[in-house]
TORVEXPA-824320 format. One record per residue (C-alpha): residue number from 1; x, y, z. Coordinates in Angstrom, 3 decimals. Layout:
REM TORVEXPA-824320
(NUM, (X, Y, Z)) ...
//
This chain:
REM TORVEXPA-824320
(1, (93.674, -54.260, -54.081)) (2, (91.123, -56.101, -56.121)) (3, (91.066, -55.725, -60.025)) (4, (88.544, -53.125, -61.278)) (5, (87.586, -55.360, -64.151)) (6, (86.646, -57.748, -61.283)) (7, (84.318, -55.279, -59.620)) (8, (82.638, -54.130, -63.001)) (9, (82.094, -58.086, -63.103)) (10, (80.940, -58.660, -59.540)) (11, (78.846, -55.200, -60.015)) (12, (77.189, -55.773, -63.470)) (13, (76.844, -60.097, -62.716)) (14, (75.322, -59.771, -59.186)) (15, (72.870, -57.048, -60.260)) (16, (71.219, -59.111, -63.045)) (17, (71.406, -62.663, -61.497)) (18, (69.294, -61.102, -58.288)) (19, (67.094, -59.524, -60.743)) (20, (66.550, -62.897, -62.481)) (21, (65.480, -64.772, -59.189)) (22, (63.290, -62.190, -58.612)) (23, (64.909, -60.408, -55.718)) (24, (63.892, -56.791, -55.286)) (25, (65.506, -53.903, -57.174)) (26, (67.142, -52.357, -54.101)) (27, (68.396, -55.535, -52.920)) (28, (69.796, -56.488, -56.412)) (29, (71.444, -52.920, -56.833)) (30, (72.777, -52.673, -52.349)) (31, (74.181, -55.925, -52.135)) (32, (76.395, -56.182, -55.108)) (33, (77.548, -52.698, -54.518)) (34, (77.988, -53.344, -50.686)) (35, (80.295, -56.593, -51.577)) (36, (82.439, -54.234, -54.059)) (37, (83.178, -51.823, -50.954)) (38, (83.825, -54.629, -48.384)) (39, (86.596, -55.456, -51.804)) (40, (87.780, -52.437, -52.373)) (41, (88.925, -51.706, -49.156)) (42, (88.905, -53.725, -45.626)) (43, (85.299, -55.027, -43.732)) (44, (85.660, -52.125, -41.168)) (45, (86.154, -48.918, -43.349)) (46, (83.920, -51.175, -46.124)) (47, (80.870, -51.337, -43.809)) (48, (81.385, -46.969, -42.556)) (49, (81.652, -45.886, -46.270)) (50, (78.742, -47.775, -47.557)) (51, (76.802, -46.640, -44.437)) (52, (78.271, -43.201, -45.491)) (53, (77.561, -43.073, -48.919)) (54, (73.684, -44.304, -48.146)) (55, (72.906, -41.223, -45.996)) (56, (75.269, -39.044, -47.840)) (57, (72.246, -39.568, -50.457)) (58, (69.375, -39.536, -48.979)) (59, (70.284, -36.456, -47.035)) (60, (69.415, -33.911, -49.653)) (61, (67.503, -30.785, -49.770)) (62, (66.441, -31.556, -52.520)) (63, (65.086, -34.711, -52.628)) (64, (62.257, -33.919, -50.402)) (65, (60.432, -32.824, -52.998)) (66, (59.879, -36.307, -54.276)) (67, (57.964, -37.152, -50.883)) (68, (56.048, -34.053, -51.560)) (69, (54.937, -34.252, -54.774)) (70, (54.402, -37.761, -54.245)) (71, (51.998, -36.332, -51.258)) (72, (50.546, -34.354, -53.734)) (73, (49.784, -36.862, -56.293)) (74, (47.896, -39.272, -53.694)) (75, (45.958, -36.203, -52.572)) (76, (44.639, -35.399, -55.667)) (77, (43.753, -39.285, -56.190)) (78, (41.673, -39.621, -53.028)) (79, (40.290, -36.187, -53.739)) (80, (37.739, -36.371, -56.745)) (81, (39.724, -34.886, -59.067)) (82, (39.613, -37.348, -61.583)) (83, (36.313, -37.311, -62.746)) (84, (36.331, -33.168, -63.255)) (85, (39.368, -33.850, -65.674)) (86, (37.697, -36.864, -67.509)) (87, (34.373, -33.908, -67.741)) (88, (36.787, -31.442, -69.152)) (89, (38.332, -33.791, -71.359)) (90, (35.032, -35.036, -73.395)) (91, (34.399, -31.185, -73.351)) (92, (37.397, -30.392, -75.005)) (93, (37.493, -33.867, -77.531)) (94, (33.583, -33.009, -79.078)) (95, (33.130, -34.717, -82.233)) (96, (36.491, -36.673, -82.637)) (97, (35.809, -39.877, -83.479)) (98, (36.163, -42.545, -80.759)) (99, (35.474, -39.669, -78.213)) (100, (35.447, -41.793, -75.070)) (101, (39.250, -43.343, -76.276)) (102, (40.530, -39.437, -76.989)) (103, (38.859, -38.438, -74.393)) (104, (40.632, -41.292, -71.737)) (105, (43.588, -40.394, -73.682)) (106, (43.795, -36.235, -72.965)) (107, (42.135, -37.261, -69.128)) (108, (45.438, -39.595, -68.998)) (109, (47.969, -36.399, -69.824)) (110, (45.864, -33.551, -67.710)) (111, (45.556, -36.453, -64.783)) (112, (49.376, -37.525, -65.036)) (113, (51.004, -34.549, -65.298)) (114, (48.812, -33.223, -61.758)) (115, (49.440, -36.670, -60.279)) (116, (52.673, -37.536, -61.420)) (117, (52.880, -41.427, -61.764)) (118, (51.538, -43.477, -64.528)) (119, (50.365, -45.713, -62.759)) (120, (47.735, -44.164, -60.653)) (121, (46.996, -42.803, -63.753)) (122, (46.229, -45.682, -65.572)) (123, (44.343, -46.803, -62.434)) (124, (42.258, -43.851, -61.778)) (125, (41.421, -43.152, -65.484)) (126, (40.512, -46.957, -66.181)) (127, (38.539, -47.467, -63.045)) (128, (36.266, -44.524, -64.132)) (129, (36.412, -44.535, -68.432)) (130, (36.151, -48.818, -68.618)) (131, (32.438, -49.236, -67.868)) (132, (31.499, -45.639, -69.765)) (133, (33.310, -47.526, -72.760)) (134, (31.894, -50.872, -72.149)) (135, (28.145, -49.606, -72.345)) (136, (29.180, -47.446, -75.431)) (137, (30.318, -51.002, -76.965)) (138, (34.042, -50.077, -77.342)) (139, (36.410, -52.848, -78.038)) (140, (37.924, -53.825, -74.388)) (141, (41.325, -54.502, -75.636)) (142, (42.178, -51.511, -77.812)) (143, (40.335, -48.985, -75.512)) (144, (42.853, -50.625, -72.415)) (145, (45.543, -50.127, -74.943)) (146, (45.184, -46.377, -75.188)) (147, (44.470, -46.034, -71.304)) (148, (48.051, -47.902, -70.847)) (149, (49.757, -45.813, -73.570)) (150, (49.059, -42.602, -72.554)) (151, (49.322, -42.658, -68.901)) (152, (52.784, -42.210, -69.062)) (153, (52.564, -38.653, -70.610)) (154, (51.935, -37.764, -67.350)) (155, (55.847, -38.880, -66.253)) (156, (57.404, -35.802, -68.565)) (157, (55.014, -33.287, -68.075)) (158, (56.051, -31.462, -64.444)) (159, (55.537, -32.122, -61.507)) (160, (57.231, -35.481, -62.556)) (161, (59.742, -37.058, -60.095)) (162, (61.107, -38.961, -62.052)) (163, (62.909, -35.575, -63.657)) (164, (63.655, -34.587, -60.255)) (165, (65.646, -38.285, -59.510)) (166, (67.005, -37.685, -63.364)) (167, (68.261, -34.166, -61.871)) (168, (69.734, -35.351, -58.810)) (169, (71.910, -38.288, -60.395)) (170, (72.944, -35.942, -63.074)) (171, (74.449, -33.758, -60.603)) (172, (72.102, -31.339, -60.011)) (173, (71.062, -30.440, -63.434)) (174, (68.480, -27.169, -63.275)) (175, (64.778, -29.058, -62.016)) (176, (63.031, -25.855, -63.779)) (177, (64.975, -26.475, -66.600)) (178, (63.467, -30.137, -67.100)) (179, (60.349, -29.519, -66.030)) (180, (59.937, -26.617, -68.883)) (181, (61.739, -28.839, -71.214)) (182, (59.594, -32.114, -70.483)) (183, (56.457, -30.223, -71.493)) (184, (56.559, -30.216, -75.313)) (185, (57.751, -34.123, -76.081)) (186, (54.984, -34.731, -73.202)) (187, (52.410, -33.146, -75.321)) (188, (53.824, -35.357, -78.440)) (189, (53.235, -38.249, -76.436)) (190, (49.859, -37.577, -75.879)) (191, (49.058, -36.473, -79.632)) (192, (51.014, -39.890, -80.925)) (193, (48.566, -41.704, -79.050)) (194, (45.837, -39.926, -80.129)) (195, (46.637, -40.250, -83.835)) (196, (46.655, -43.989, -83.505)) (197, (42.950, -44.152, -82.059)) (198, (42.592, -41.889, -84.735)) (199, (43.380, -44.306, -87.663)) (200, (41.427, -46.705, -85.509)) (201, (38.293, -45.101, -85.455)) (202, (38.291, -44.136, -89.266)) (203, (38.369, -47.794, -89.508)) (204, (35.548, -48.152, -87.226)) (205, (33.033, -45.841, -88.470)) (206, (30.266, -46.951, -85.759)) (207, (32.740, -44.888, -83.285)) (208, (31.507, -41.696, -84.163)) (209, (31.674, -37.906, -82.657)) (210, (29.453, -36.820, -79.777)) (211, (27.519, -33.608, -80.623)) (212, (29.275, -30.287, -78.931)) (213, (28.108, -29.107, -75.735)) (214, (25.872, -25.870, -75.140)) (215, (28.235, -22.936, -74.391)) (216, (26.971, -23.009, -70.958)) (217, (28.115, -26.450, -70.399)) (218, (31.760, -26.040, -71.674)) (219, (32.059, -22.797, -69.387)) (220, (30.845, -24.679, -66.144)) (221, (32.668, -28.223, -66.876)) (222, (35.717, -25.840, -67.487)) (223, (35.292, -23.624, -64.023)) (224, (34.644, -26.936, -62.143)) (225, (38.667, -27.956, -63.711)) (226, (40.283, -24.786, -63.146)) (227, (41.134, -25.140, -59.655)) (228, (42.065, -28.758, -60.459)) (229, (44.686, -27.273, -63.250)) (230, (45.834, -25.125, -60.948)) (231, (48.338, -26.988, -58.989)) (232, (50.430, -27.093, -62.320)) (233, (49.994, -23.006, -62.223)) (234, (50.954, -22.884, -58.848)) (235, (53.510, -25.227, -58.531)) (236, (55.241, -25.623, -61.646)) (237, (54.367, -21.491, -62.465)) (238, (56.476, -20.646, -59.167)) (239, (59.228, -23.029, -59.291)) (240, (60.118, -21.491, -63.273)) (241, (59.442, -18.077, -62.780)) (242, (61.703, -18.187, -59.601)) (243, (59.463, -17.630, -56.188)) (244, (60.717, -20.550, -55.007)) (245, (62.952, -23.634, -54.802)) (246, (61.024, -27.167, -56.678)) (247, (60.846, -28.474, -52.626)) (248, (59.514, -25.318, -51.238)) (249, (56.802, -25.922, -54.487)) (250, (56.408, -29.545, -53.995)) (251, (55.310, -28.102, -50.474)) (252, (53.100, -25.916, -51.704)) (253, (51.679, -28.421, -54.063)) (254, (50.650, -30.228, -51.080)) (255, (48.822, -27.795, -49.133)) (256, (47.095, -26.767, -52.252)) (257, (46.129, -30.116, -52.797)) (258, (44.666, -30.755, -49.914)) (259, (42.615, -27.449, -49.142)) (260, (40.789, -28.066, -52.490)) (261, (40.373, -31.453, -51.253)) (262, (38.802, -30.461, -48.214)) (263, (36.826, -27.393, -50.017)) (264, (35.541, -30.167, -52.262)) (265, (34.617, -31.537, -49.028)) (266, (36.239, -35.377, -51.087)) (267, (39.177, -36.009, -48.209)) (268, (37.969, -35.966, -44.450)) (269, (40.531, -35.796, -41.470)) (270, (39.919, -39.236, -40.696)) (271, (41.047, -40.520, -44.553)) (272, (44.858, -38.619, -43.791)) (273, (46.315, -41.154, -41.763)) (274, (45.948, -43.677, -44.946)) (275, (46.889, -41.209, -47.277)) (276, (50.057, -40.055, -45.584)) (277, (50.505, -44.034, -45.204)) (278, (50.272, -44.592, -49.328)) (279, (52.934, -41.528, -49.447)) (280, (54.902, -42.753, -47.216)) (281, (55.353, -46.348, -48.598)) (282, (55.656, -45.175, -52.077)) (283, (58.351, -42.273, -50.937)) (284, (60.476, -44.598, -48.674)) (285, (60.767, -47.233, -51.870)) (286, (61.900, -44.130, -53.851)) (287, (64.614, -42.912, -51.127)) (288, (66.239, -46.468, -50.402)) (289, (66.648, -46.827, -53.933)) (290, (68.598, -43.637, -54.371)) (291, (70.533, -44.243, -51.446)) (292, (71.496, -47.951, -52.340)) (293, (72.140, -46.504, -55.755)) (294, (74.646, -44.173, -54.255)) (295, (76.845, -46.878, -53.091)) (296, (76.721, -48.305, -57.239)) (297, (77.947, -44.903, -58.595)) (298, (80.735, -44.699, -55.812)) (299, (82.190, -48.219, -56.746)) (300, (81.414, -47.887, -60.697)) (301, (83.417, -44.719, -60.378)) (302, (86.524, -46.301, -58.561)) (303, (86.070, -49.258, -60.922)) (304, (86.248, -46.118, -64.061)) (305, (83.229, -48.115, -65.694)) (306, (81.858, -44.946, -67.328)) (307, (85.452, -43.963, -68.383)) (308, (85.844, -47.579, -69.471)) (309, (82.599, -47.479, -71.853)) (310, (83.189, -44.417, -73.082)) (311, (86.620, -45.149, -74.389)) (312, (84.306, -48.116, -76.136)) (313, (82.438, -46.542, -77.605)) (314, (84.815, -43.976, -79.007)) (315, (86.874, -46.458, -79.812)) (316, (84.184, -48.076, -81.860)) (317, (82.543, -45.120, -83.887)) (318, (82.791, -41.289, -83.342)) (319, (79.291, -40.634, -85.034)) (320, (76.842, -38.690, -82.221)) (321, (74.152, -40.070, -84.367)) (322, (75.499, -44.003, -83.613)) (323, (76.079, -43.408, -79.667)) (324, (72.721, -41.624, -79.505)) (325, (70.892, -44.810, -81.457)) (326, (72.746, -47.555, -79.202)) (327, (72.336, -45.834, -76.133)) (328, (68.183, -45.674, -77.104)) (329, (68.571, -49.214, -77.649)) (330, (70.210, -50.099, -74.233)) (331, (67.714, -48.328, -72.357)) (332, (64.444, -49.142, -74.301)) (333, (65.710, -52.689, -73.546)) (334, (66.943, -52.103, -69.975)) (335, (63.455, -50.099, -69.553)) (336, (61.326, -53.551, -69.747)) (337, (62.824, -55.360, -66.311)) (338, (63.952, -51.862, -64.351)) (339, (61.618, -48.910, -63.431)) (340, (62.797, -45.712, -64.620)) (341, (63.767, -44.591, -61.061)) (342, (66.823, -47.116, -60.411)) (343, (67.103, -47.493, -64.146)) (344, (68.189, -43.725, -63.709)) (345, (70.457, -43.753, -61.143)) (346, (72.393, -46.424, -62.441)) (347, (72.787, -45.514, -66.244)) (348, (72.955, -41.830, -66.089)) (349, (76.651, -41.897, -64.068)) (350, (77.690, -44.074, -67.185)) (351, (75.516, -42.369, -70.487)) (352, (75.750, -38.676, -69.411)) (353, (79.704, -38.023, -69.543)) (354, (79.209, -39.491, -72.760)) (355, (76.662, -37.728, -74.110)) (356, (77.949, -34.345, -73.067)) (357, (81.076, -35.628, -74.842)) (358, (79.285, -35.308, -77.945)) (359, (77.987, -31.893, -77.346)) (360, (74.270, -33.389, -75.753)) (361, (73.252, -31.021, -73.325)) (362, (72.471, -32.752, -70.592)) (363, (68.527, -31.524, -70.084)) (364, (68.423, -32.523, -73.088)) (365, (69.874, -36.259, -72.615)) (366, (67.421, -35.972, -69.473)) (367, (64.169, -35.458, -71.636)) (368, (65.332, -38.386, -74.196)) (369, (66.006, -40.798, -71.105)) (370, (62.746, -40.287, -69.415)) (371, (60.975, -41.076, -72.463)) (372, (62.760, -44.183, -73.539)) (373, (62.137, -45.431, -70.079)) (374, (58.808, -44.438, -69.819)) (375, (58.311, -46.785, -73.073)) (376, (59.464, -49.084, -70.814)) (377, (56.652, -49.156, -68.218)) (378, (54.239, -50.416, -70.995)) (379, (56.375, -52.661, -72.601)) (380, (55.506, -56.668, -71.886)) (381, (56.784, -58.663, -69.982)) (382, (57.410, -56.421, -66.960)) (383, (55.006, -53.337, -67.272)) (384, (53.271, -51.991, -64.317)) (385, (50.855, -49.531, -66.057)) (386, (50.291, -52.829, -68.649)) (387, (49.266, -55.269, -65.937)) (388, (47.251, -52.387, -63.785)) (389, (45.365, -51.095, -66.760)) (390, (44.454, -54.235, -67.645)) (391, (43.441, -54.956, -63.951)) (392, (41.160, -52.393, -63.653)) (393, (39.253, -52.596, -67.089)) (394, (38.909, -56.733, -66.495)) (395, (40.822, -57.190, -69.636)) (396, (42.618, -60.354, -71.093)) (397, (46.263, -59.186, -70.856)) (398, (47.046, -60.873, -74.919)) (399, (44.852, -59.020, -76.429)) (400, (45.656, -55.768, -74.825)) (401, (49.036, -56.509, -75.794)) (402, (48.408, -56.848, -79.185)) (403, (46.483, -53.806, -79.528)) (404, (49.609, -51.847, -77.961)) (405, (51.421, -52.820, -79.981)) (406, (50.878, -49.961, -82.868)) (407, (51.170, -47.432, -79.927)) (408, (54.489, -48.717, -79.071)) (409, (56.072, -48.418, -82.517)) (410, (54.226, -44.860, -82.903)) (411, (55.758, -43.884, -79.226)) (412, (59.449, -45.246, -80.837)) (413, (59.380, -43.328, -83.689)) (414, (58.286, -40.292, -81.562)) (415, (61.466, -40.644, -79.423)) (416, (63.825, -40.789, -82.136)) (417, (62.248, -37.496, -83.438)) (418, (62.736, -36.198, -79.743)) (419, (66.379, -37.722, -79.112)) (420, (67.496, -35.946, -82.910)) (421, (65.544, -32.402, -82.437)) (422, (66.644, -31.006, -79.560)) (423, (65.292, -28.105, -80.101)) (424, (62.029, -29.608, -79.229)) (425, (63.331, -30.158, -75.714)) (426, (65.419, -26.597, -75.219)) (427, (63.326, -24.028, -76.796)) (428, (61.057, -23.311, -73.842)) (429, (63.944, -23.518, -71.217)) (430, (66.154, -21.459, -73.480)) (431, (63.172, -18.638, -74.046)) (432, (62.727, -18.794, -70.271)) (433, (66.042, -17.992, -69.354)) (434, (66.945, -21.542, -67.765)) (435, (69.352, -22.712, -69.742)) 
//
């Protein structure tokens, strides 16, 4: 029987040289973790385990709610919904200073946490808020800085699937319980951004405050919203307070979705077959990944690299503060080339037993590990919501990058606050009876 050293080296080696010639994250996670099997035991039993492990899982109750919500999400973008949150938004901003950047900044959490991916986010928020700041005479690269910074807010605050993959590699750790735990460093996010375009506009007097609204504008852009806001009432409201399971509300998120589509008369019947497409696509990149990733955390455990680590680490330094600090560090730097989906399934198996070693609780660890990765999606060289913010605004990608850069460090020191006051994370599950 082969060496388990050798298949923490054949694991760990194959996964990062396929990432560095570009192959596919799937690919680079399946194939390593399909040649450990065919080691570990002969080509026959090899090939039916790995073929075992894949649909042992994919096939999950509970994973359909990804699909769902991811249903959800595209509804809302091909549904109009945007612009009535970017309205409420600059209602709810008034005189900041820099309203258009504050007000791109709140339409980025409201948007993200209905949608639930960054990304589209960043894409649907841009493609509006650019040319409204353009004519106003904002700079282009700092105004595509605060689009990309805050459209991740949207990736903690529930629906989020990326808590629900979180969840499912962390062995089933209460969904309600993260979704009511993600909402308060979520909000941080959001107000960390804003305090940077903050200090920018006090530097910039020209940006100044729009005058407030009549009363009888605020009331009507806020009606027009309400249904908008509430698929987070519906959804989220009936998965915490019990009525039913996160899939059976990721289901209902979508057929809420789409009737106020339809009532907003911004989705016809012929526009479904490309939206269920998008879904699809998006879902089916989601699901292979979790299933390849199930092969990795069958052969790390035979190989004991958690158990391996772990004794590492203690070995090295028995301060919680120490493991918590290098742990950040591996996955704000593993965050840059990975997503957060498969950077999930493959570190939680080895960081959780480790955490909950030192008395983390693991919604908790959750929270913390979502963030850091979601630092990740904006962080240059590999950032998604980087490159498609910048896409969509018809900004110089240097610049941009520059002007994140203050966000970023903002957004770091935010995380340690959340990773060392856990009580920032727990106090809404714990008052809600989840934990």
């Amino acid at each position: 029987m082969i060496d388990p050293g050798m298949i923490s080296a054949i694991l760990i080696g194959g996964l990062v040289l396929l990432l560095a010639i570009g192959a596919p994250v799937s690919i680079s996670i399946g194939l390593p973790s399909a040649l450990c099997m065919l080691l570990i035991v002969d080509f026959d039993r090899g090939a039916i385990t790995t073929a075992q492990q894949m649909l042992g899982g994919a096939n999950s109750f509970a994973l359909l709610a990804i699909p769902f919500f991811i249903l959800a999400g595209v509804i809302m973008n091909s549904g109009g919904i945007a612009q009535r949150l970017i309205d409420l938004a600059r209602v709810l901003v008034g005189r900041t200073p820099a309203p258009l950047i504050q007000t791109n900044v709140m339409a980025n959490t409201i948007f993200g946490a209905v949608s639930g991916s960054a990304v589209a986010t960043a894409a649907a928020m841009g493609t509006t808020m650019a040319p409204m700041q353009r004519k106003a005479g904002y700079d282009k690269a700092f105004s595509t800085a605060a689009n990309v910074a805050s459209a991740p807010a949207g990736m903690l605050i529930p629906p989020s699937n990326t808590l629900i993959v979180y969840s499912l590699a962390a062995g089933g750790t209460s969904v309600g319980a993260l979704f009511v735990a993600g909402y308060v460093p979520g909000i941080l996010w959001a107000l960390a951004c804003a305090a940077v375009v903050f200090v920018y506009a006090r530097r910039h007097p020209e940006l100044k405050g729009e005058p407030w609204p009549a009363a009888s504008v605020m009331l009507r852009t806020l009606w027009r919203a309400v249904p908008s806001l509430g698929l987070i009432v519906v959804a989220i409201g009936g998965i915490v307070a019990g009525f039913f399971t996160p899939t059976e509300g990721s289901a209902v998120a979508v057929l809420y979705a789409l009737a106020l589509s339809f009532i907003y008369r911004t989705i016809a019947i012929k526009d479904l077959p490309r939206i269920l497409f998008d879904a699809c696509r998006t879902s089916a990149i989601v699901i292979f990944l979790i299933a390849v990733a199930t092969i990795m955390s069958y052969v790390m455990t035979y190989a004991r690299l958690p158990q391996l680590i772990a004794e590492s680490l203690f070995g090295w330094t028995d301060s919680k503060v120490v493991v918590l600090l290098i742990m950040m560090v591996v996955l704000l730097l593993i965050g840059i080339p990975l997503d957060p989906t498969p950077a999930i399934l493959i570190f939680t198996p080895i960081f959780l037993p480790i955490a909950v070693s030192f008395g983390i609780d693991p919604v908790h660890f959750g929270i913390m590990m979502v963030f850091n990765l979601s630092i990740g999606v904006i962080s240059p060289p590999s950032a998604p919501v980087l490159f498609v913010g910048a896409q969509v605004a018809k900004a110089r990608l240097e610049p941009v990058i520059v002007k994140l850069l203050p966000f970023m460090a903002v957004l770091i020191l935010m995380l340690l606050i959340v990773a060392f006051v856990p009580e920032l994370s727990l106090t809404l599950p714990r008052l809600l009876g989840l934990l």
